[in-house]
N, C-alpha and C positions, 0 to 999 in steps of 0.2 A: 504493500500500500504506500502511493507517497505519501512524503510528511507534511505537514502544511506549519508554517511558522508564522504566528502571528505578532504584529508590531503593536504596540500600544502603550499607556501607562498602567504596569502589573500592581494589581494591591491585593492581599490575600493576609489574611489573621495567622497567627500563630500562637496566641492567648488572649484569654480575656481583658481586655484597657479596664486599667484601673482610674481612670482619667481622660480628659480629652486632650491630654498633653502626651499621653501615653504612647509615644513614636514607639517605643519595645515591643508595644503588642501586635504590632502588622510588619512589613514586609512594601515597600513603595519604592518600583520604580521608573523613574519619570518619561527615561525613554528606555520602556523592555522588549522583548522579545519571549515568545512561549512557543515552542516547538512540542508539536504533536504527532503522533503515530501510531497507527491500529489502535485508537480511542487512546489513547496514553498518552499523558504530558512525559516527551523526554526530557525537557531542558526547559527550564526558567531563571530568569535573568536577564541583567541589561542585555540591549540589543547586539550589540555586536560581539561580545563573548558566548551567547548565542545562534546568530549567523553563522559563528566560524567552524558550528558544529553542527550544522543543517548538510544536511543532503544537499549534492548540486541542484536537483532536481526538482529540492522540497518548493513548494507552491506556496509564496508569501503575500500574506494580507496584512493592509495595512491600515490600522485602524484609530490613528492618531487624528483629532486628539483624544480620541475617547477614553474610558475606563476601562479595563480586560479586568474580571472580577469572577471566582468560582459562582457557579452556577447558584442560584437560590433555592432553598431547601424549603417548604412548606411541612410540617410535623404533622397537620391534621386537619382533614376535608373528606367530603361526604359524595365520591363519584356519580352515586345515579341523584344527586341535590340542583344539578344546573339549570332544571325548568322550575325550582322551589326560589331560585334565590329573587330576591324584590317582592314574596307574599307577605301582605300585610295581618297583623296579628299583634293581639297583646302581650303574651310572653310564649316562654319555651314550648310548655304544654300545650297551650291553645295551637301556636304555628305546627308542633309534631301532628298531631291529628288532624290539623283541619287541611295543611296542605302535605305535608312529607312524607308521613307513611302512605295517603293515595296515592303519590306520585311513587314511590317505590315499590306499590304495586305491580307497578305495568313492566318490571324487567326481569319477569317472568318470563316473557319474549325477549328471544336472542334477536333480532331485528334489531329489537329495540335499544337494547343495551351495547349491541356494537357499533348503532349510530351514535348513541352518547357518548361512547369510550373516543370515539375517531375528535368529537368536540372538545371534549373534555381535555385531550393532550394538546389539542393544537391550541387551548385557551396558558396552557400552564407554561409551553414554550412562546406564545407570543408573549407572555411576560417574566421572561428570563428565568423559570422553575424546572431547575433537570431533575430533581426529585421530590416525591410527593409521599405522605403516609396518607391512603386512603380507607374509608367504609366504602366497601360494597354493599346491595340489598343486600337481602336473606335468601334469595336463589342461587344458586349457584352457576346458572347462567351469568350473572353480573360480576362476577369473579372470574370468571373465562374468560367474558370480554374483555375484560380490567387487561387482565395478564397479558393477553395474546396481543393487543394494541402495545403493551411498554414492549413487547420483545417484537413486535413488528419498527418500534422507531430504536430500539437498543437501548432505551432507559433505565436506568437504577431506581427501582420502582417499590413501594413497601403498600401492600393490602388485605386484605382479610374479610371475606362472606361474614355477612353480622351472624350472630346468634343471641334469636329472640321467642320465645314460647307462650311471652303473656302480653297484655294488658296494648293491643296491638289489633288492627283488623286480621280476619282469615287468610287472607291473601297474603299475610307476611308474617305468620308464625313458622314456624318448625318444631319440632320435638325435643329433647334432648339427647336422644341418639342419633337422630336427623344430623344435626345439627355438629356431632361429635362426629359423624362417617364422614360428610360431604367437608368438614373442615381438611380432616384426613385426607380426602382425594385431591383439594384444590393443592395441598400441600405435597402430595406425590408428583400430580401432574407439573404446577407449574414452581415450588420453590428453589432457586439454584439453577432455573432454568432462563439462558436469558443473564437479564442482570436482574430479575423479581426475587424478591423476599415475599414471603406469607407472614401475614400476623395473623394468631389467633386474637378474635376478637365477639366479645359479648357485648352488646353495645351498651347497657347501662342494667344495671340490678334491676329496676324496675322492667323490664323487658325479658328478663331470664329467672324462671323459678329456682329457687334450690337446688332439684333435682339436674338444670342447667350448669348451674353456675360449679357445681360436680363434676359435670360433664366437661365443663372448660380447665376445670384442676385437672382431669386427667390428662387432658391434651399437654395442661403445662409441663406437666410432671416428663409425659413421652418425647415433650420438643423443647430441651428450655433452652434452648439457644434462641428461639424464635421470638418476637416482639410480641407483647400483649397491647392491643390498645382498648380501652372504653372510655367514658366518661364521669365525672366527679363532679358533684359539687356545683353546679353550674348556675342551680335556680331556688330560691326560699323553696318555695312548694315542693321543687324536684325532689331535695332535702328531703323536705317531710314525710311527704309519700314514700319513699324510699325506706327512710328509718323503720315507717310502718308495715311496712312487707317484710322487713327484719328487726322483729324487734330483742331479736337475743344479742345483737350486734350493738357494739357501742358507740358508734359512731358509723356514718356514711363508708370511708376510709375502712372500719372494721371490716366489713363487708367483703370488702376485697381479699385484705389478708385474710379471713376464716376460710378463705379458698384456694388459698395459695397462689394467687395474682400480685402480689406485690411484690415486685420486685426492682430488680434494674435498668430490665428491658420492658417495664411496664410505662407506657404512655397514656396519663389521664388529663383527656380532653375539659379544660378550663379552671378548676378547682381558684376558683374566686372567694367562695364561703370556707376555708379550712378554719377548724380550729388550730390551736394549738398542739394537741396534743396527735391533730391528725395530721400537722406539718410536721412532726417532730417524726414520725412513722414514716413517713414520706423519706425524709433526709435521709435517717438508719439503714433503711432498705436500697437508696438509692434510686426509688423511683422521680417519674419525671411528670413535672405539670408543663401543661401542655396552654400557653395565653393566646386567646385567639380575641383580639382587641374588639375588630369592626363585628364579628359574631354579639359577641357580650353587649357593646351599644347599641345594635339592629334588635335586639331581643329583651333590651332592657334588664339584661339579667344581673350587673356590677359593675365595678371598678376592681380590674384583678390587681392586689398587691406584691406585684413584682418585684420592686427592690427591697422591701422588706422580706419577702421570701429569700432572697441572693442574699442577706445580710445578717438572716439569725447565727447564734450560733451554732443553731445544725442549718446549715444552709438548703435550701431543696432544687434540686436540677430543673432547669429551666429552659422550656421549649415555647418557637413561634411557630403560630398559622393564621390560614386564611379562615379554617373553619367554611369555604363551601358547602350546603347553601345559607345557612344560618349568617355565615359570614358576607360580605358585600360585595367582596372584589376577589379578584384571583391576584391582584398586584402583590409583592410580599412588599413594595414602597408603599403602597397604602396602606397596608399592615402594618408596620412601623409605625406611620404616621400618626393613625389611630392611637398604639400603644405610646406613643409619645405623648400624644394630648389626655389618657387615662391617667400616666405618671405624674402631668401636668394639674391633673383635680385633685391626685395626692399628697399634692403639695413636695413631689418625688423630683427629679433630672434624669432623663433616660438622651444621653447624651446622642450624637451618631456613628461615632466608633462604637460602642456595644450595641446597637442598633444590626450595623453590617456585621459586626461578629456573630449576631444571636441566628440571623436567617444565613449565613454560610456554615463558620468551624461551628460554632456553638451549635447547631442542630445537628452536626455532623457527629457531633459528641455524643451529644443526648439521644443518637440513635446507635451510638458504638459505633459508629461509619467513618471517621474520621481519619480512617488510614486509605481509604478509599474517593472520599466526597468532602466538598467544602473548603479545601486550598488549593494552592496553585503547585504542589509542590509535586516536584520530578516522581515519578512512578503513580502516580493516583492515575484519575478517572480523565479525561479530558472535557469534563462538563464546563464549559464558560460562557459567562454572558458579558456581551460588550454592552458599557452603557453612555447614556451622551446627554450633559445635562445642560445642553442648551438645545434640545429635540424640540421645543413649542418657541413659540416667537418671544411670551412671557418669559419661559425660564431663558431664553439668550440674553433679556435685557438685564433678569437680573445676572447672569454669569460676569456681565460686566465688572461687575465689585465685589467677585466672589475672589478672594488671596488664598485661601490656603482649602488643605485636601477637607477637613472635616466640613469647613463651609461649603464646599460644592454636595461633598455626600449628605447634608440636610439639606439646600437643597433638593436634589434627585427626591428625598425621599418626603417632603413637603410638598413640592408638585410633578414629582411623573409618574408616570404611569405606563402602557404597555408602548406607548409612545418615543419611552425614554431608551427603550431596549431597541438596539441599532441588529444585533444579531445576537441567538444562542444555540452556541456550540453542542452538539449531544454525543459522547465518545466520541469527539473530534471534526464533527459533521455539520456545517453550516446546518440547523432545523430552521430557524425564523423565516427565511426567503422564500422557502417552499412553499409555505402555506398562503 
């Protein structure tokens, strides 16, 4: 395959900024070079020590002045949600039932769920997203199609067939053997295959009986290498309901652990409401919350307290998403932005160096992928997206008076959008242009 080397100014994390002075925690270079081949970054660095290790041959783009930045990581989004997202509704529960579970009905049909899957990807690369943690429905058709689109474009892709037995229309229950086989197969079929991972995933206690939630300890017990994801915490009511369907359980959080789900590779989508004593559980085990900003305001569910999470002293690992459909946008810059303005009601700083850390390395972390996805560094993935933050007429005027790197990255992430993303790379692959 030849190589393809691209020119531009490289930035890519290497720890968390403690600061927004924090130059230690990134990696900038002003004129780089990044040399690809067979999906693989070989070489990163300035330009010309770079070029001098390129193939004659290799095909150079050149993408100055823009930003060459690993790809963005989305933690958690709801693939058959994209005809749910902009339905209006007063909170979580009201919007599940009145629009999302009917709409997850209908991918039940492979038709149907392979036209979503083809939308679904070309939405995530038109806004610089090489990787996604997704829910599938409860069919297992919607899991096929999941897979079989990330390994038709070669993505590094993370999903899992929900598992739900109650409190739910017919059309989207299963059993708990159901539910334990067909996990089983999505997981023979397609994990490892490709660049896909399967996650076992029960979508929230209130949706999984006991006899389920049983059924999902087994799985963990037979796969525990593999990612759990559900949801936490997200809504007063959810909460409460919840508590009530367990009441031997001491908390929301209990729930999990009495099934052996708590873990390190476990991902719980928004946990806004923790107590104490359930972030403290959190920390110990290593699991991860999952802040999904524009979801949380579209839903009216909170203000997730992100830096007071990053800052106890059991700190709790911390992941971003879009949260599709719940969420508003598939941007991970408008996710940001949101989560910036939530820090901002806290009376918090969520600066833009940990901003761009949280949606590259930092999710890369938080999924164990980090040797893999999320930097620029020699032997990973070759997932990049080039970005350009004078893309609108607005953001050029103000690029005018933008001096330094952090000012232009709030910028970007204050006003662009899928706009802002000039191309993204997929194992090495111009995707943007295509579509």
């Amino acid at each position: 395959m030849t190589q393809t080397l691209l020119r531009g100014r490289l930035l890519s994390f290497v720890s968390e900024p403690q600061s927004l002075t924090d130059s230690e925690s990134y990696r900038y270079e002003t004129d780089g070079g990044l040399l690809m081949d067979n999906g693989v970054i070989v070489e990163s660095g300035p330009y010309a020590e770079v070029k001098a290790k390129a193939a004659a041959d290799a095909v150079e783009i050149d993408h100055r002045p823009h930003l060459i930045m690993p790809g963005f990581i989305d933690m958690h989004l709801h693939f058959p949600q994209m005809q749910v997202i902009a339905s209006y509704a007063a909170n979580l529960l009201e919007w599940l039932n009145t629009y999302t579970f009917p709409e997850e009905c209908r991918f039940v049909e492979s038709a149907h769920a392979q036209r979503i899957a083809t939308h679904f990807y070309d939405e995530l690369i038109r806004h610089g997203t090489t990787t996604a943690v997704a829910y599938c429905s409860v069919h297992k058709t919607s899991a096929d199609a999941f897979f079989a689109e990330a390994m038709r474009r070669n993505m590094r892709m993370i999903g899992g067939k929900v598992m739900m037995d109650r409190n739910a229309p017919q059309g989207l229950l299963d059993t708990p053997q159901m539910g334990y086989d067909e996990t089983r197969e999505i997981i023979a079929e397609w994990h490892g295959k490709g660049r896909n991972h399967v996650a076992i995933t029960p979508r929230f206690a209130i949706t999984s009986t006991p006899a389920q939630m049983e059924a999902t300890q087994a799985l963990a017990r037979e796969f525990p290498d593999l990612h759990i994801q559900t949801h936490l915490s997200e809504n007063h009511d959810e909460i409460k309901f919840t508590c009530e369907l367990y009441p031997d359980a001491i908390d929301y959080t209990d729930i999990y652990a009495r099934y052996g789900l708590l873990g390190d590779k476990t991902l719980f989508g928004h946990c806004i409401h923790l107590s104490e004593r359930e972030a403290d559980a959190m920390s110990e085990a290593g699991a991860i919350a999952v802040h999904c900003p524009t979801s949380n305001l579209f839903l009216g569910s909170g203000l997730f307290p992100l830096k007071a999470l990053m800052r106890r002293d059991k700190p709790v690992r911390i992941g971003v998403a879009t949260d599709i459909g719940g969420g508003s946008s598939y941007s991970m810059l408008r996710t940001m932005d949101e989560a910036y303005k939530i820090q901002q009601l806290l009376g918090e700083r969520l600066n833009p160096l940990e901003s761009y850390y949280l949606m590259t390395l930092g999710n890369a972390q938080s999924l164990s992928l980090s040797d893999r996805i999320g930097t620029l560094d020699k032997g990973t993935d070759a997932d990049v997206v080039i970005l350009n933050a004078a893309a609108t007429p607005a953001m050029a005027l103000k690029m005018e008076v933008v001096k330094t790197l952090p000012e232009e990255l709030f910028l970007l992430q204050t006003m662009g959008d899928d706009r802002a993303i000039v191309e993204t790379y997929v194992a090495g692959v111009a995707a943007k242009a295509v579509l």
